[in-house]
Structure formats: structure tokens, C-alpha cells
N, C-alpha and C positions, 0 to 999 in steps of 0.2 A: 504493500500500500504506500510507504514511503516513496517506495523507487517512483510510482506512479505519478505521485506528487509531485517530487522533484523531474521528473518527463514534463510535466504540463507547465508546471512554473518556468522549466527551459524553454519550450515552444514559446508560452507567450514573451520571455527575454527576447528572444532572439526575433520575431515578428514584429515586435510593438515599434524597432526602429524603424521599419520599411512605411509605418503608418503617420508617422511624425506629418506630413504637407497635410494631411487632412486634419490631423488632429489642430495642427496652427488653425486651418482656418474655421475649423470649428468652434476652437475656443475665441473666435474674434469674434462669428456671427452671433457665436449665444453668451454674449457678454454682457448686452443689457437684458437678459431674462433673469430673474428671481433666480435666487440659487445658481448662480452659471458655473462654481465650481461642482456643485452638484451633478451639472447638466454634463460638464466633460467627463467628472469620474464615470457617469453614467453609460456614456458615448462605448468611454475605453473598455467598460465590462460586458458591453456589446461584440467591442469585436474581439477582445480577448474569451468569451465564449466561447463562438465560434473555432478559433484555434483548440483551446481545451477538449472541445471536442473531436476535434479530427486527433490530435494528442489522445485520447481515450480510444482512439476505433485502430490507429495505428499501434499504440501497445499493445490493445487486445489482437492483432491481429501476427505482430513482434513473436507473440506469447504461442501464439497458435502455428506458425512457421516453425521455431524451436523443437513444437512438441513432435511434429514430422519430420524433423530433419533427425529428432533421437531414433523413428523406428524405421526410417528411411535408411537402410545401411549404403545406397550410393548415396544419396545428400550428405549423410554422414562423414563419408571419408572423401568428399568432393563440395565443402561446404561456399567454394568462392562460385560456381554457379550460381548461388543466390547471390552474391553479391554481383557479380558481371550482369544478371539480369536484372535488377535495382539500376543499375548506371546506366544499360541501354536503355529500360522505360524509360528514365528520367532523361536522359541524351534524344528518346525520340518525341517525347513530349515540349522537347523545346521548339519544335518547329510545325506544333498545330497548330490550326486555327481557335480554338479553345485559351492555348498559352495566350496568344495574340490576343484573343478581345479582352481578356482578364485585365495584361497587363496594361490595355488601351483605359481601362475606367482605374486600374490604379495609378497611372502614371498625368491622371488628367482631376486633380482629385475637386478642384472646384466647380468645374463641372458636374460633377458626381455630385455636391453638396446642393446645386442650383437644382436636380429634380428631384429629392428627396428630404431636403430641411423642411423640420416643422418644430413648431414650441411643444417642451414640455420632456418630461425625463423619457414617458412612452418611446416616445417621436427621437430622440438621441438613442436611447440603446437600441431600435431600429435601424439606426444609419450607421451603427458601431458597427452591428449585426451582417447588414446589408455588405456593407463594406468590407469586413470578414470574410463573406464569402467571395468575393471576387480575389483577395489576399488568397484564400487557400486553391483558390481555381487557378492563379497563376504559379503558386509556389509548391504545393504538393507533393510535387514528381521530386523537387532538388530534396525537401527536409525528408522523403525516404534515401534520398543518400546518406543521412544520417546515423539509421540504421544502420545503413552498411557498415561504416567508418566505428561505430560505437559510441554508447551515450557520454563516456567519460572522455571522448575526444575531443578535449578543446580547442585545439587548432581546427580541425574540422569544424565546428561548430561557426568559430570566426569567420571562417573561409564560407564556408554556406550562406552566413548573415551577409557578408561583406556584398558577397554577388547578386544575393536579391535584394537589397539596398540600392544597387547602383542599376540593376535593372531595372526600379520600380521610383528611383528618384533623377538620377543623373541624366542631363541633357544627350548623351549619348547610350545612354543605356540599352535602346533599341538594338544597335549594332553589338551588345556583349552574347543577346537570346543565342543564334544560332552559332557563336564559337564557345562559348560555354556547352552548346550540344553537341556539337560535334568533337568537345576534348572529351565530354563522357561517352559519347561512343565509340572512340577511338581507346579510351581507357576497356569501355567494356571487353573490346577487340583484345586486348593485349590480355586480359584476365581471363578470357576463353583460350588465346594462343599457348597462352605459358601463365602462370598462375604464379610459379618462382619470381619473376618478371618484379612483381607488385611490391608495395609496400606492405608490411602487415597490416597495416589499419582496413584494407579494401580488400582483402585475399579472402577473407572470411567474413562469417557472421561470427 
């Protein structure tokens, strides 16, 4: 139960900076409403929700992988297949059209405030919420790299935050989507070829 904990408290660390431009102009628009610190904390437990919960469907699903891979005797003694196939999803998910519209309403975020602001704390943990999911619609695929790498990896974890940070805030961040995919799938390539190859953080689960 701890571990879990500390899973969901990471997810939301490591997400809540990619949300920062909405959250500014959030706290601008509702600054003459009653309670506007209210109204943000409000906002933030909207879309930190959101994360917690995909943080609960991926451990439980962490938890359920493991349990297959004990009575799987080839996944067993061949455990960087899961991980090579973790990097390809995520390497091929960078060049949907899915990534793309996500990252189009996160990277546009006043926009995104002008058709959904309304007063009142309802109306903010709706737009936290709302905005949440478009966050895990574009990021998803990278935080099961996570997985792979391991929860106590914090350079990995830096490294994951860093990239969708700059894909979801930086003026050129458009142009990092599809070389950040194609370095995970070219990583996945090299973990299928030769598994020696790798660092230990990615060889295995």
C-alpha cells in the first residue's frame, strides 16, 4: 500500500510541471472569484486525479504483468521483451494522430481555458479534470517507460519529466515528438537484437 502511494505521489510530481501555463492562467482568471486560492487548489486536484488514477490502473496492471512473467518460464528467463515492447508502444505512439491532438490542447492551454472556464470550485476541478485527460492522452505511452527503467530510477524519472515538459511547453517542442520516437524505437531494436547491448535499467522488468 505504501509503495502505491509513493507511485501516485511520483506520477503526480513528475506531471504537475508539464501543467504549470494552464495552471498560471488559471490562477489569473479566477482571481477575482471568492476563494481563488480555493479555486486553484481545486483546479490542481482535478487534474492530479486524473493522473492518480491512471497511476492506480498502471500499478495494478505492473502487479499483474509480474504475476505472468513468475509462471511464464520464457518471460521468465527472457524478461527484456517486456521491456523492448514498453519502448516500441511508446516509440510508436509518438507518431499518432491521438499523441498529436492531445499534445495540440496541451501545448495551446489558453485556448483550452476560453471553452471551458466557468465560476465556482465544481467548474475548476472540471477543467483540472478535463485537462488531465488530455495530459495522460499525450503522455501515457512515455510514463510506461517508467516501468521499464524502475520506480527507484531517478535519473529516468528526470529524463521522462524533462521530455514531456519541453514537448508540452517549449516553442519547439513539436519537432522533439517524433525523434524522441524514433530513439525509443530504435532503443527497442537494439533490446530485441542483443539485450547485452543495454543498460541494466531497460534490459529488464
Amino acid at each position: 500500500m505504501l509503495f502505491l502511494l509513493a507511485w501516485l505521489v511520483m506520477i503526480a510530481a513528475m506531471m504537475l510541471p508539464t501543467s504549470l501555463p494552464l495552471m498560471r492562467i488559471f490562477a489569473h482568471a479566477s482571481a477575482n472569484q471568492p476563494r481563488s486560492g480555493i479555486m486553484l487548489a481545486t483546479f490542481i486536484a482535478g487534474y492530479v486525479a486524473v493522473w492518480c488514477a491512471f497511476g492506480a490502473l498502471a500499478f495494478g496492471a505492473d502487479v499483474v504483468l509480474h504475476r505472468v512473467v513468475d509462471r511464464v518460464a520464457w518471460l521468465g528467463a527472457h524478461p527484456w521483451f517486456i521491456s523492448g515492447t514498453i519502448l516500441a508502444l511508446a516509440g510508436a505512439f509518438q507518431f499518432t494522430p491521438l499523441k498529436d491532438a492531445c499534445l495540440r490542447a496541451c501545448r495551446l492551454p489558453a485556448n483550452f481555458l476560453l471553452r471551458h472556464y466557468a465560476r465556482g470550485a465544481k467548474a475548476a476541478f472540471s477543467i483540472g479534470y478535463r485537462h488531465g485527460l488530455f495530459c495522460v492522452g499525450c503522455c501515457w505511452a512515455l510514463m510506461l517507460v517508467s516501468f521499464a527503467a524502475g520506480f527507484a530510477n531517478l535519473w529516468w524519472m528526470a529524463a521522462l519529466t524533462a521530455l514531456m515538459v519541453f514537448e508540452k511547453i517549449a516553442y519547439s517542442g513539436r519537432s522533439a515528438v517524433p525523434v524522441a520516437g524514433a530513439a525509443l524505437l530504435a532503443w527497442s531494436a537494439l533490446i530485441f537484437a542483443h539485450p547485452a547491448w543495454l543498460p541494466g535499467a531497460l534490459s529488464g522488468v
